[in-house]
ROMARGU-591959 format. One record per residue (C-alpha): residue in three letters; x negated, y negated, z. Coordinates in steps of 0.1 Angstrom, whole numbers, plus 5000, padded with zeros to 4 digits. Last residue first. Example, Ala and Ser with C-alpha at 12.3 -4.5 7.8 and 13.67 -1.06 7.14 Angstrom:
<zados>
drenvo xx yy zz
SER 4863 5011 5071
ALA 4877 5045 5078
</zados>
This chain:
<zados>
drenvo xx yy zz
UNK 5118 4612 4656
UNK 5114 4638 4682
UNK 5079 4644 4694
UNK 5065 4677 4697
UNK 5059 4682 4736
UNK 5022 4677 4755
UNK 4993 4667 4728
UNK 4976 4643 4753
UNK 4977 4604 4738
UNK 4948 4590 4725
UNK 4950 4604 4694
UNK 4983 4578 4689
UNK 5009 4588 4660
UNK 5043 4577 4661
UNK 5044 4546 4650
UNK 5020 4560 4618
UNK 5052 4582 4608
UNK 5040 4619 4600
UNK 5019 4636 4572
UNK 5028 4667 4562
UNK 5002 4696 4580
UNK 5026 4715 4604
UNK 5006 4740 4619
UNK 5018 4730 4654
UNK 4988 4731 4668
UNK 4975 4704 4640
UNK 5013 4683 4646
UNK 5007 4686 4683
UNK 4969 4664 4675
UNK 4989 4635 4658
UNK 4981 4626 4624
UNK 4954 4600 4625
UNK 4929 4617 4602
UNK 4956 4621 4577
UNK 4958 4582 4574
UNK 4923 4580 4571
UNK 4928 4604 4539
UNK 4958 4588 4524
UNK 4935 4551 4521
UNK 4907 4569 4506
UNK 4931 4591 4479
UNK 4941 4552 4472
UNK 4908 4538 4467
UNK 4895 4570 4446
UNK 4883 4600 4459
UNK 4846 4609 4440
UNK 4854 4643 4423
UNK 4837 4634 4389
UNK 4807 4623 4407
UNK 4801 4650 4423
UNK 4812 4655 4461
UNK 4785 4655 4492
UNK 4795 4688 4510
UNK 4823 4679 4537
UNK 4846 4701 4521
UNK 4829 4734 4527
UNK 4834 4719 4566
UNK 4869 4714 4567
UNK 4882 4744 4577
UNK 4852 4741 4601
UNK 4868 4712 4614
UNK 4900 4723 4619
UNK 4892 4750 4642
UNK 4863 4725 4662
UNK 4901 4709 4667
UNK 4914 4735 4677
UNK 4889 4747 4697
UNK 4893 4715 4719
UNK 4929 4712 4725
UNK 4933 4751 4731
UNK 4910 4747 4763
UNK 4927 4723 4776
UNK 4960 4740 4770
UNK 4943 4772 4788
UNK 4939 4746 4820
UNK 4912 4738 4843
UNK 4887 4740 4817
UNK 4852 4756 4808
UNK 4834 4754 4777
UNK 4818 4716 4780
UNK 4799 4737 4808
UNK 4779 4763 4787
UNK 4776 4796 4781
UNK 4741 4799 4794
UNK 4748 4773 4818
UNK 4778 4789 4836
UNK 4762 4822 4833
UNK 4736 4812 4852
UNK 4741 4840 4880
UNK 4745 4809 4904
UNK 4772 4795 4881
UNK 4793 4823 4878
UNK 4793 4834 4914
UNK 4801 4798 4926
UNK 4832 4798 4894
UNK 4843 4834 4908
UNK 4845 4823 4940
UNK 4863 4786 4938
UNK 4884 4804 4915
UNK 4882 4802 4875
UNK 4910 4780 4853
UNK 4898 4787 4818
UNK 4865 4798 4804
UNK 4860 4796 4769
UNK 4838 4818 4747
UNK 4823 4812 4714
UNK 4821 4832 4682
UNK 4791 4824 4660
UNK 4783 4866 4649
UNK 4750 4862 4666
UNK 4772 4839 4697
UNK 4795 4867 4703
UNK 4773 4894 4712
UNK 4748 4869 4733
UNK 4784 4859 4754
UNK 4795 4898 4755
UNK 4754 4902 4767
UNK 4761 4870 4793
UNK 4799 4886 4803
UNK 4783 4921 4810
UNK 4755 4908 4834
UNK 4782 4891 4852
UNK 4807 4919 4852
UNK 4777 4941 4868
UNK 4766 4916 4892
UNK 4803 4916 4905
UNK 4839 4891 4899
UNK 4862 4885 4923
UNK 4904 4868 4925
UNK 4905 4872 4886
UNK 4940 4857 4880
UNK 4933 4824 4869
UNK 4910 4843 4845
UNK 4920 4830 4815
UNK 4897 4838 4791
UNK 4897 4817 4756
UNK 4880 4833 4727
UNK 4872 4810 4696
UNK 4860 4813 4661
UNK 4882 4848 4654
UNK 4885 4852 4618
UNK 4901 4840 4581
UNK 4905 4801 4591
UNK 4938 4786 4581
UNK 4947 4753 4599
UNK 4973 4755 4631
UNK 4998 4786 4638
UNK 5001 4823 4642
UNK 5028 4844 4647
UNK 5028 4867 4619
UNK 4991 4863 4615
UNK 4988 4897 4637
UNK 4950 4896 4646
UNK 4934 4931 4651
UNK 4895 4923 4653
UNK 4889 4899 4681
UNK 4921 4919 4701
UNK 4897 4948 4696
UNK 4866 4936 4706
UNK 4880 4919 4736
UNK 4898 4950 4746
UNK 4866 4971 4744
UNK 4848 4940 4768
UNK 4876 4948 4796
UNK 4876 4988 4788
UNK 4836 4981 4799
UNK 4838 4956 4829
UNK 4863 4976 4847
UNK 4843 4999 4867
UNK 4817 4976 4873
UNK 4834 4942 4887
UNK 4863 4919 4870
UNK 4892 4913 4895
UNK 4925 4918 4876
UNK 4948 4906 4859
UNK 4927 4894 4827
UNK 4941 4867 4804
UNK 4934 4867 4769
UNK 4937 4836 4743
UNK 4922 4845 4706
UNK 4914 4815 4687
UNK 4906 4814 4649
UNK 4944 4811 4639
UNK 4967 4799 4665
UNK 4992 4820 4687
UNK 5028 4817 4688
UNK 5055 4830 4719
UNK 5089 4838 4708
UNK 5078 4875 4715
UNK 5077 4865 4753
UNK 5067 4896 4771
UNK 5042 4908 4744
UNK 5030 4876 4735
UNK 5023 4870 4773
UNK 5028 4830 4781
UNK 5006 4803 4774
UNK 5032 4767 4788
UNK 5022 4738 4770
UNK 5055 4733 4758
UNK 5080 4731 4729
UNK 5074 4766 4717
UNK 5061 4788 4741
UNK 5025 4793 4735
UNK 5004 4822 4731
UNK 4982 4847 4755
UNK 4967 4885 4749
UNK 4973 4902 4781
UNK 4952 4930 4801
UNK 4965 4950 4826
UNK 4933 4970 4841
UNK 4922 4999 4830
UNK 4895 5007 4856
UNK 4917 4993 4890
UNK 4948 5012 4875
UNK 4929 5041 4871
UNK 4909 5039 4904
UNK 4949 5036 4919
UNK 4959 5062 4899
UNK 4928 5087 4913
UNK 4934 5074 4946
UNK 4976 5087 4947
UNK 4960 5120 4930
UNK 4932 5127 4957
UNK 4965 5115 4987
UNK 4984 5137 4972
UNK 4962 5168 4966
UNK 4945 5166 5002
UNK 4983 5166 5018
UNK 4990 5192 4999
UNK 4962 5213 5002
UNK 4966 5205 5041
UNK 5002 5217 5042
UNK 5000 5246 5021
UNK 4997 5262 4987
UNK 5035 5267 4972
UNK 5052 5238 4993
UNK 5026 5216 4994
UNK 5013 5217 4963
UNK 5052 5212 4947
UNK 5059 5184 4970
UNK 5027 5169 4962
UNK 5027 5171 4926
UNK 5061 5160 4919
UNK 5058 5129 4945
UNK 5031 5121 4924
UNK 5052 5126 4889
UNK 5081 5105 4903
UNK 5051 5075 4908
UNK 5044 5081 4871
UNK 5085 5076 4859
UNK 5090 5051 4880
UNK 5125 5033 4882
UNK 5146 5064 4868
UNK 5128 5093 4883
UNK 5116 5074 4915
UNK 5155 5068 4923
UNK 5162 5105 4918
UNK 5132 5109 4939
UNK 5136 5086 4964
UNK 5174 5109 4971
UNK 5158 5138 4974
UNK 5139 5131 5008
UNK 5141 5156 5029
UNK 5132 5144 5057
UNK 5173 5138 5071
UNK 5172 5180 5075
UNK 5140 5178 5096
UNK 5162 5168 5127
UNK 5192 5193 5119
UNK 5166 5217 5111
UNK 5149 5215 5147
UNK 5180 5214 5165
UNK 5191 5241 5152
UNK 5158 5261 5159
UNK 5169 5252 5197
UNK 5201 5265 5197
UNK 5189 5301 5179
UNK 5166 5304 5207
UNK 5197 5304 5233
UNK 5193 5283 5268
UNK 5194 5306 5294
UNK 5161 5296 5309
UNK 5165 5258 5307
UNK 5185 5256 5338
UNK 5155 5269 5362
UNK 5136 5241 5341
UNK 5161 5208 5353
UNK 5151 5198 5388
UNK 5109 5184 5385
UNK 5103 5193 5348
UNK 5137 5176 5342
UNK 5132 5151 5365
UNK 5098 5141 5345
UNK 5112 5137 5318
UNK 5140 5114 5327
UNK 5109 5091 5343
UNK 5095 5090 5308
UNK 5124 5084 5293
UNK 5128 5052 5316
UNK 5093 5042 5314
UNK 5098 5040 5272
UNK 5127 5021 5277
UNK 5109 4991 5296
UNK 5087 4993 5267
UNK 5109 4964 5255
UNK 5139 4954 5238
UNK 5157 4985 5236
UNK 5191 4980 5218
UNK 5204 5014 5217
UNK 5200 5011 5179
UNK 5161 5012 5182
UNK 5160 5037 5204
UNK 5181 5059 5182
UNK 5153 5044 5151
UNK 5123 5057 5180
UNK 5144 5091 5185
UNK 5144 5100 5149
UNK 5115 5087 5133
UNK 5092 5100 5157
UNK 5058 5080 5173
UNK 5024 5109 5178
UNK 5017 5137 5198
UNK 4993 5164 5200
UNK 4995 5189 5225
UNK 4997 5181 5259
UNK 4984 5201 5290
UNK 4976 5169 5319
UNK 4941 5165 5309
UNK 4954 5165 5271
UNK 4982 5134 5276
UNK 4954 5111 5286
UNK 4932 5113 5252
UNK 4974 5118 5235
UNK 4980 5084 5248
UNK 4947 5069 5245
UNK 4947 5079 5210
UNK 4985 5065 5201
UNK 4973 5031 5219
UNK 4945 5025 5198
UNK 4963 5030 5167
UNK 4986 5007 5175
UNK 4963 4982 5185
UNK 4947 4989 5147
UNK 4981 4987 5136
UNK 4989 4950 5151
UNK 5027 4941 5156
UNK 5042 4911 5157
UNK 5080 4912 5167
UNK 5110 4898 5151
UNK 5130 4926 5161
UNK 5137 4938 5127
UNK 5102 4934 5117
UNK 5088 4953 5148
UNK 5110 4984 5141
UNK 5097 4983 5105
UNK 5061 4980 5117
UNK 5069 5011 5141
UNK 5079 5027 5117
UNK 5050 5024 5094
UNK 5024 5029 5123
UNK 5044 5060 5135
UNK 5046 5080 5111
UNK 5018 5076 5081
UNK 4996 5065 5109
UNK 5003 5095 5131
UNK 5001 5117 5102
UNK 4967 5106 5094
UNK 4955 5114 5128
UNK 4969 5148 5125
UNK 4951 5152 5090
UNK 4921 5142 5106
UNK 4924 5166 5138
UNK 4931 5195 5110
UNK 4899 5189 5095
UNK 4884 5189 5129
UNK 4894 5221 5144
UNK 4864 5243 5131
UNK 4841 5222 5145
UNK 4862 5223 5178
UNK 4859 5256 5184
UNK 4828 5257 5207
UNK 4852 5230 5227
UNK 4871 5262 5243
UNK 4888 5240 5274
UNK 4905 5207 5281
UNK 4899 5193 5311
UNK 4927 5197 5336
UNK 4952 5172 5359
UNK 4980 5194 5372
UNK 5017 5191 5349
UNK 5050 5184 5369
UNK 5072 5212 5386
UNK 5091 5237 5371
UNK 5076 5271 5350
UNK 5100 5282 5326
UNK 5111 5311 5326
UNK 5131 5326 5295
UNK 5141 5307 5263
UNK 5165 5332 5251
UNK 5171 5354 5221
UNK 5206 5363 5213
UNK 5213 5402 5206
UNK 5221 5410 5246
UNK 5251 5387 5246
UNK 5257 5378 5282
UNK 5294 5364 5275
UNK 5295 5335 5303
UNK 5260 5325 5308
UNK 5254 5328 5267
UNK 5285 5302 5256
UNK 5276 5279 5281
UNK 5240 5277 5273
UNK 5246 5275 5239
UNK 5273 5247 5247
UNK 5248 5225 5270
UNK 5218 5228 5244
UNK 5242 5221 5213
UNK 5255 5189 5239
UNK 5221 5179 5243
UNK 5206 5180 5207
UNK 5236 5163 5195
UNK 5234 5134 5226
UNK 5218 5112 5204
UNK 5238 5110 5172
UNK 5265 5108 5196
UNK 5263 5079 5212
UNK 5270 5057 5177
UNK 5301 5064 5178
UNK 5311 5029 5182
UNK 5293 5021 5153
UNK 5304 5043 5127
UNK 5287 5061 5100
UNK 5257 5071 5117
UNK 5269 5084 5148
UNK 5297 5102 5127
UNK 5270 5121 5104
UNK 5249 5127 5137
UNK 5279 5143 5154
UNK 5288 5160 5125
UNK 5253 5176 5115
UNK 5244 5187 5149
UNK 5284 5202 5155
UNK 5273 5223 5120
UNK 5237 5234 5131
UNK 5257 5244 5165
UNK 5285 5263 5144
UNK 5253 5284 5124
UNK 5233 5289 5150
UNK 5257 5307 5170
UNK 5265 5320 5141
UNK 5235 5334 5127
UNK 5227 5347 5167
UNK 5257 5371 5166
UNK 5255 5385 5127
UNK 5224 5403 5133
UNK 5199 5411 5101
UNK 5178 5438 5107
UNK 5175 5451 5071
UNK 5168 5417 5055
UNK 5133 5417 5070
UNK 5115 5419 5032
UNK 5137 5391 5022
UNK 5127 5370 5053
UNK 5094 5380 5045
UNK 5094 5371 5013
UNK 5105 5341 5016
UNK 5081 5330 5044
UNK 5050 5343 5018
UNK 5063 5321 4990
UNK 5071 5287 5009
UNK 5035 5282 5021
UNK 5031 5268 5061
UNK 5032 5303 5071
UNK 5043 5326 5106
UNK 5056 5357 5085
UNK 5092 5367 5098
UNK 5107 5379 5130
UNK 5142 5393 5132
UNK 5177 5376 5149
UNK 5186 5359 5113
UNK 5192 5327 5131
UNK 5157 5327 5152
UNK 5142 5339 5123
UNK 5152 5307 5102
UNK 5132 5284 5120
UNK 5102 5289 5092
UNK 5127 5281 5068
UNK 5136 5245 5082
UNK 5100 5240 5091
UNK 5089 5247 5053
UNK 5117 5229 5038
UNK 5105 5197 5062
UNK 5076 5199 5051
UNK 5084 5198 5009
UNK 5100 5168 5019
UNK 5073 5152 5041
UNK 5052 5157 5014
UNK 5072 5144 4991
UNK 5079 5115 5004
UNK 5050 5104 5022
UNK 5030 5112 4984
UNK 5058 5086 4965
UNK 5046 5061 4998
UNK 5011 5055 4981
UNK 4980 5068 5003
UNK 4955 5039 4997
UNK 4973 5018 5021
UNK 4963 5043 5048
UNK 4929 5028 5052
UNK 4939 5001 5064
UNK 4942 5012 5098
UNK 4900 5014 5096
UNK 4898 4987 5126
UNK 4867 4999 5143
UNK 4882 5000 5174
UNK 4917 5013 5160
UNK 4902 5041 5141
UNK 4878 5052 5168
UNK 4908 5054 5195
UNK 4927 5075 5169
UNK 4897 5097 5165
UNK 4896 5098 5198
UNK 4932 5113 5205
UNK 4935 5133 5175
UNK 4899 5156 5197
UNK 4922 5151 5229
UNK 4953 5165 5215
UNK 4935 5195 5195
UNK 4918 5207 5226
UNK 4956 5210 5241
UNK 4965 5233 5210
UNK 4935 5250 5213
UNK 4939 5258 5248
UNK 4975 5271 5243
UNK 4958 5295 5214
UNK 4928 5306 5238
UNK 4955 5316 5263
UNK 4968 5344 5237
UNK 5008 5345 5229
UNK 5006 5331 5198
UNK 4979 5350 5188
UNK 4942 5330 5176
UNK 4924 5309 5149
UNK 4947 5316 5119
UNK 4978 5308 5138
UNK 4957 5279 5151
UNK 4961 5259 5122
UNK 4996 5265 5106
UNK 5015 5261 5146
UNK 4989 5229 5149
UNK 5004 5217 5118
UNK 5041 5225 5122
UNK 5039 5210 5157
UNK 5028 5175 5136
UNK 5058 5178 5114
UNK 5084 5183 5138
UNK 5074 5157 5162
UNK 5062 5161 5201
UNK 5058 5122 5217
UNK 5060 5089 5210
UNK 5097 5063 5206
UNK 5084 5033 5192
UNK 5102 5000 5201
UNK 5080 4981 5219
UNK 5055 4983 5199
UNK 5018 4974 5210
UNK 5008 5004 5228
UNK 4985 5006 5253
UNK 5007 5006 5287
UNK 5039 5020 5277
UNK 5015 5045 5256
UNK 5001 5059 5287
UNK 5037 5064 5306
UNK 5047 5082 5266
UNK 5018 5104 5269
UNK 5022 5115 5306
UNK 5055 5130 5298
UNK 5069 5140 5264
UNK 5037 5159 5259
UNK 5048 5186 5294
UNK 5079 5187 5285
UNK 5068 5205 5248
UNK 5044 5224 5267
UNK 5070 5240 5289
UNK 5087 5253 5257
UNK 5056 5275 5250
UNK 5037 5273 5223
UNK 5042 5283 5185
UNK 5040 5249 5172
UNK 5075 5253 5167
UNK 5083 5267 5198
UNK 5067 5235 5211
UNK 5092 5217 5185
UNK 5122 5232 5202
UNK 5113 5227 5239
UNK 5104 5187 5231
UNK 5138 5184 5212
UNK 5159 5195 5243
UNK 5142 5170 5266
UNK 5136 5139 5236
UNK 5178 5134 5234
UNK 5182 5131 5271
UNK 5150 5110 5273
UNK 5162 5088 5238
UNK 5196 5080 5256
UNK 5180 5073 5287
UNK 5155 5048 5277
UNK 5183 5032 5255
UNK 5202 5023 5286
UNK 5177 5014 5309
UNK 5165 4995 5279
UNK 5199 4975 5275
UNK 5205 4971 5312
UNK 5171 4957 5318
UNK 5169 4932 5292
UNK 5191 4904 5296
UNK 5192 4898 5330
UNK 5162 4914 5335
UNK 5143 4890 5312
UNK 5110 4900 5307
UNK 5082 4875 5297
UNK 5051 4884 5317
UNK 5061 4920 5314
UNK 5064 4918 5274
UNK 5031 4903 5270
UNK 5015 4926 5305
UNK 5022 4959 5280
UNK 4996 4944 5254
UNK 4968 4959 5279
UNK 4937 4949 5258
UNK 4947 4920 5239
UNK 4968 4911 5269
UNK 4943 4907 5293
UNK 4922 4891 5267
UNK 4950 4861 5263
UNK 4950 4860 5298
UNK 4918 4852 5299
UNK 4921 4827 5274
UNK 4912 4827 5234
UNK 4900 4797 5216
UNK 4865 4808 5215
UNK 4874 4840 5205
UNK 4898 4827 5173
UNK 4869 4805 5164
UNK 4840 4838 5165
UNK 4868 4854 5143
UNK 4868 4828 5119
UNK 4829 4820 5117
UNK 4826 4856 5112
UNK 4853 4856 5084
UNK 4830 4826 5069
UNK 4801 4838 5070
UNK 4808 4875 5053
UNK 4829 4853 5029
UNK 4793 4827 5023
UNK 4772 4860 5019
UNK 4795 4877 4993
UNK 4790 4845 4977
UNK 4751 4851 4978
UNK 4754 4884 4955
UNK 4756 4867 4924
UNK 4717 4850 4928
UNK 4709 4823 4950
UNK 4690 4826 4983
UNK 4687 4789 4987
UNK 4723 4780 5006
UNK 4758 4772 4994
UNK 4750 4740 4990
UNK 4725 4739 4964
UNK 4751 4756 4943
UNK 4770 4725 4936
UNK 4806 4737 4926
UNK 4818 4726 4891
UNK 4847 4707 4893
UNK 4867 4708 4859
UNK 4880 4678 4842
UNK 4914 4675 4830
UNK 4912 4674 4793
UNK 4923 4642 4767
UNK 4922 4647 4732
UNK 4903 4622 4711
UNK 4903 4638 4668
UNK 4878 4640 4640
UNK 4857 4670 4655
UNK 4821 4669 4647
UNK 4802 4684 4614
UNK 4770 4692 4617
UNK 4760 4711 4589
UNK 4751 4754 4593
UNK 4775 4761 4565
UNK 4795 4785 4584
UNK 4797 4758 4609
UNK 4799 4765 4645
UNK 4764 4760 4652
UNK 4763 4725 4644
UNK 4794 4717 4666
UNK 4782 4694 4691
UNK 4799 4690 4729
UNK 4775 4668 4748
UNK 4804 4643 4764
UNK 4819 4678 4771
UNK 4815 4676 4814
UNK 4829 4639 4812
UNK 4866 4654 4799
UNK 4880 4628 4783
UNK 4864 4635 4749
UNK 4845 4616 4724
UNK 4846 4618 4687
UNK 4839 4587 4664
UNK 4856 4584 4630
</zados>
């Protein structure tokens, strides 16, 4: 009988070197393929080689971007630039302004008391705390593309500067105020420099199981190193758990009752009002006048009873901040390791909050603008004495649920700020220490996060093990070596995962054409002599080698359990279905043609199923395409399977094909079975079934879909 094939690209399909026998045997069945496009190189330009189609995607995202300039307007660039003028050009003050006048208040008289408390945690004065909830939220109004994100002093980022530049300088030293301010503008253009050169996606590699725990394992830290304001004696400034526990241990001696419950029954009003604020909606006021009313009732309590053992704020200079450049810059080598980790808190924080915030609202927001406007806002906010500030989780959701719909709220804190610097510091004076550390806990108090790791315990077992490692580094060696450690470990899984990629060895589900993971779908059958394997991954150089091991060993471990079609005693045929490979390198290319010369001295042969656009142009430029051959590459696996199957079955049959004797020449009849067999139908061979079937119902022209019923 005559073999051709439907597919034009395997008219020149031969199978003389598939034969153990070395004759030329064809296939004794038509099945009909989908033909593949190949891509004509010539268009793609002359340079040729793998590395071209990295050429094409470089032209082609330039061609994009130079499109989306042309089409832009001016106002479009005025916008781009000062994304304020979007939500100005569209404000509805009839809508609007009484919901952000509202929510701009709220935050301001819940960001006044919390600005005091973290500059005392970042070891400055209060006044400095006032001083970056000013000009750096007015700046950010301007720059800053959400409209939702409530900037300026957080806990965690005062808890860095306090770690830094305790080892730098005193407390109470000028040089250590400087520092602090030199810090802002150094975070300040390495945010700008992000956001220019677009590198906020950078912070995908950092997985969120390290936020967690390192914001858990921070927040301990800032909750015990506030704990000498309850316990009324100083302890060891640290950002490791050990050293603060002994000293508070050490210090145990001078414990004072007074100022532990003071701050004891304003940590518990904190926690109440937040807990109700929370829980219902109508209350929802309170969770942002906590931090006011424990200001307003330590304050209270200390003008009317004088108690000498409680700690006070003391003066605090009034007025707004003058304009002045930042000092000390011979220390700013020494400053930049701490400037990064800064910056890469502000991404962590207020990039993915404000793209929450932006979601809910039905808002675009761009990162890289985001970025931008964080640096110019803390650039600004260091000529006018700010430390470093960045978008809190707190005060931006309160903001949120006050129903701000645009930076309108922002201007409105801003403008509460600066009346309290202008009317409200002589006030501040009285307020109690103790009331301001309890603000600080109850705020850090929601960071830790125990909660993601129960959940990461019993979904995750690995990510659970990263949160493990930085949580525990954090706490018992330090902030940055946390932070260093989490983010090294979260890379070193992903460059595992990339290396060892998931790898799946195919069959089909009975009753279809449908190649499903064996492993997945146990009901799933394979056929002897062809291996099917599909790789989820891109193939390049780091990969390529556990990619070809897995080959070798699916080649060589063959469960016959669930295979199916005519017996052959090794692998003939592996099928790659690389649907999913989205990229492929000069390295995987190179590999693939010595896997192809591997396979082809011990007369295996591969098939190529399904490849990308990409991957098929890189492919055929390298010459792997020809050196493998066309015939050999399919749109579908089915396709694929069709035509080793039959090249299967016909080297079953090749020691048969010998010329007989004479004593074994067939007779008339044994003639007459044997063109029937030829015609059995081509699902019957994948099947495995080998009894003959009803003529009627067998046509080799027809594609080898379902079984048929009789």
């Amino acid at each position: 009988m005559e073999i051709t094939y439907a597919s034009p690209s395997a008219g020149d399909l031969t199978y003389s070197s598939f034969t153990p026998s070395g004759s030329s045997i064809m296939p004794t069945r038509l099945v009909k393929i989908i033909p593949l496009q190949h891509p004509d190189t010539t268009s793609y330009g002359s340079s040729g080689g793998v590395y071209s189609s990295s050429s094409s995607w470089s032209n082609s995202l330039f061609s994009g971007w130079r499109g989306k300039i042309e089409r832009m307007t001016f106002i479009d660039w005025i916008e781009m630039f000062l994304p304020c003028c979007l939500w100005i050009r569209t404000y509805r003050w009839r809508e609007y302004f009484q919901v952000d006048l509202m929510a701009g208040t709220t935050v301001g008289i819940m960001l006044v008391p919390q600005a005091m408390s973290y500059a005392k945690l970042a070891g400055l004065e209060p006044i400095y705390g006032l001083y970056s909830g000013f000009v750096p939220i007015f700046i950010y109004v301007i720059f800053g593309s959400s409209r939702q994100l409530a900037i300026g002093p957080v806990a965690l980022v005062s808890l860095l500067v306090s770690n830094v530049l305790s080892g730098i300088a005193d407390s109470t030293d000028a040089l250590y105020t400087e520092l602090a301010i030199l810090l802002a503008l150094m975070v300040g253009i390495l945010e700008c420099i992000m956001g220019l050169l677009r590198l906020g996606w950078l912070i995908r590699f950092v997985s969120h199981s390290v936020i967690s725990g390192f914001t858990t394992a921070s927040a301990i830290v800032i909750g015990l190193s506030q704990a000498k304001y309850f316990l009324g004696y100083e302890i060891d400034r640290s950002s490791e758990i050990v050293p603060i526990i002994k000293s508070i241990i050490s210090g145990s001696d001078e414990f004072s009752w007074p100022p532990f419950v003071m701050g004891s029954i304003i940590l518990a009003i904190l926690q109440s009002m937040k807990h109700l604020g929370k829980s219902r909606k109508h209350l929802r006021f309170l969770r942002a006048m906590g931090p006011l009313t424990a200001v307003v009732l330590g304050t209270t309590f200390v003008k009317i009873y004088h108690p000498s053992s409680i700690t006070l704020v003391g003066d605090i200079p009034q007025g707004l901040p003058s304009f002045s450049i930042p000092k000390s810059f011979h220390y700013a080598k020494s400053l930049i390791p701490t400037a990064l980790l800064i910056t890469g808190v502000a991404i962590l924080e207020s990039v993915g909050i404000a793209k929450a915030l932006a979601a809910k609202n039905g808002c675009e927001l761009d990162s890289n603008q985001e970025l931008f406007g964080l640096g110019v806002a803390n650039i600004f906010g260091s000529f006018f004495s700010a430390y470093p500030t960045t978008g809190s989780f707190s005060r931006s959701a309160v903001n949120h649920e006050s129903g701000a719909k645009t930076g309108l709220s922002g201007i409105v804190t801003g403008i509460i700020m600066g009346c309290a610097l202008l009317f409200l510091t002589p006030l501040f004076e009285y307020i109690p220490q103790c009331a301001l550390a309890a603000i600080v806990i109850s705020a850090v108090i929601s960071l830790v996060d125990y909660e993601e790791a129960i959940f990461l315990w019993h979904v995750a077992k690995k990510d659970f093990l990263l949160w493990t490692i930085t949580s525990t580094t954090t706490l018992f060696l330090g902030i940055e070596i946390g932070v260093f450690v989490g983010v090294g470990v979260s890379l070193a899984f992903v460059i595992h995962e990339s290396a060892n990629p998931h790898i799946a060895v195919l069959g089909r589900l009975p009753g279809t054409t449908v190649y499903r993971n064996i492993q997945q779908y146990p009901e799933a059958y394979t056929y002897n002599g062809i291996v099917i394997v599909r790789i989820d991954a891109p193939i390049y150089f780091a990969n390529i080698s556990y990619i070809k091991d897995r080959l070798r060993e699916y080649e060589v471990v063959v469960d016959k359990l669930t295979r199916r079609g005519p017996e052959v005693e090794r692998i003939y045929f592996v099928i790659l279905e690389m649907a999913p490979v989205t990229y492929i390198d000069s390295s995987a290319v190179q590999a693939l043609k010595d896997l192809h010369h591997e396979y082809k001295s011990r007369d295996i042969q591969i098939a190529i199923s399904n490849p990308n656009r990409e991957v098929l142009l890189t492919l055929s430029k390298s010459g792997v395409v020809e050196l493998i051959g066309k015939e050999w590459y399919f749109v579908r696996v089915h396709d694929a399977v069709q035509v080793c199957l039959q090249h299967v079955q016909s080297i079953k049959e090749a020691p048969k094909a010998s010329d007989p004797s004479p004593e074994e020449k067939p007779s008339f009849f044994q003639r007459l079975l044997k063109q029937r067999g030829e015609d059995l139908s081509v699902s019957e061979l994948e099947s495995g079934n080998n009894k003959p079937s009803d003529s009627k119902q067998s046509d080799p022209k027809l594609e080898p879909l379902l079984f048929r019923k009789s």
